[in-house]
C-alpha positions in Angstrom: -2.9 -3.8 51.8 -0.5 -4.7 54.6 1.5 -1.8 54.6 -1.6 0.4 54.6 -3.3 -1.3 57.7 -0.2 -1.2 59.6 0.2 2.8 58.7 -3.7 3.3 59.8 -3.3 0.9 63.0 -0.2 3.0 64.2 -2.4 5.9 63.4 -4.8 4.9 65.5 -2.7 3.6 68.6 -0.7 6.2 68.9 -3.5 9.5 68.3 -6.1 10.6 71.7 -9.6 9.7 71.3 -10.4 13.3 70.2 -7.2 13.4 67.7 -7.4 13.1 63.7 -6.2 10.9 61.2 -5.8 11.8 57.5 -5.6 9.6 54.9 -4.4 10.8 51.2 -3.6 8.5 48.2 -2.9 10.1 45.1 -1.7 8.7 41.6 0.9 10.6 39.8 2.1 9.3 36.5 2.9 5.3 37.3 3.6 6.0 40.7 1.0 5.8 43.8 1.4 7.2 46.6 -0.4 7.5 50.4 0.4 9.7 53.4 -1.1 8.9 56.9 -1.1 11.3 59.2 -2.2 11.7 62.9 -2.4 14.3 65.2 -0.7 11.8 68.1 1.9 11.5 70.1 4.6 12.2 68.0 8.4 10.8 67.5 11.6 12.5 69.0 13.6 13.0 66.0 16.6 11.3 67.1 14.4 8.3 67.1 13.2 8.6 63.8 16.5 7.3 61.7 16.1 3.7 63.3 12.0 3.2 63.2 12.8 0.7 60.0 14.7 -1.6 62.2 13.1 -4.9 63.4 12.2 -4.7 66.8 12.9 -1.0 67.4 10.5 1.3 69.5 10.8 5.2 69.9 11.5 6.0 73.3 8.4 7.7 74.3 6.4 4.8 73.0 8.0 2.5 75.6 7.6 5.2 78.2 4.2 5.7 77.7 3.4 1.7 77.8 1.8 1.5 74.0 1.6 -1.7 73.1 3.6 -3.2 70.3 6.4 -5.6 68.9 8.7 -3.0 66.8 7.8 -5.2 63.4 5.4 -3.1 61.7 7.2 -0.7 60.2 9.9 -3.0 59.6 7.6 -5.1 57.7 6.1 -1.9 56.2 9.5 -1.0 55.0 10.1 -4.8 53.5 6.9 -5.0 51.6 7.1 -1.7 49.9 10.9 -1.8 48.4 10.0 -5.3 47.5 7.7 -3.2 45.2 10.3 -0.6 44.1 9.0 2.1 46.0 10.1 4.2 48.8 8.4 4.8 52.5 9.3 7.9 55.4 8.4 9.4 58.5 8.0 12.9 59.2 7.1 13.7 63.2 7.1 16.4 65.5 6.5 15.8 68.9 3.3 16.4 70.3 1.7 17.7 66.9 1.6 14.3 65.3 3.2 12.1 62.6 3.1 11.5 58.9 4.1 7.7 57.6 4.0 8.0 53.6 5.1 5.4 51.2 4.9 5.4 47.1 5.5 2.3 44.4 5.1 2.6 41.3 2.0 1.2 39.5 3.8 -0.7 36.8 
């Protein structure tokens, strides 16, 4: 539950008023998996590698004042391998972002 409302807020913070954000959950065998994906801001892809680490911030987050701390997707990244599973980001600057995570059911 954590890792999804952290996913959704980021979602939300970083997408325009008139943006989108996409939610898909699907099951596959034992494993179940969500994507989040906005149609915000976006990540520069040298930033990407180092989102996982406590207290980090992209660069254009900080540039653009956004509000935050730099601990959710740290946390995000704590709570699901604590469940076996795996989480990424995909991002392409100014098209948007997709946070996905999966864990198995079992």
């Amino acid at each position: 539950e954590q890792v999804l409302i952290n996913l959704v807020s980021n979602a939300i913070k970083f997408t325009p008023t008139d943006g989108l954000i996409t939610i898909i959950t699907k099951r596959d065998g034992d494993t179940w998996s969500v994507e989040v994906k906005d149609s915000g801001l976006g990540i520069p892809e040298d930033d990407i590698p180092n989102l996982f680490q406590r207290f980090y911030r992209a660069r254009n987050a900080t540039e653009e004042q956004i509000q935050g701390t730099g601990l959710g997707l740290y946390v995000c990244k704590a709570i699901v391998e604590a469940h076996d599973g795996e989480i990424s980001i995909e991002s392409k600057l100014g098209v948007g972002t997709t946070a996905s995570f999966r864990i198995p059911m079992t």
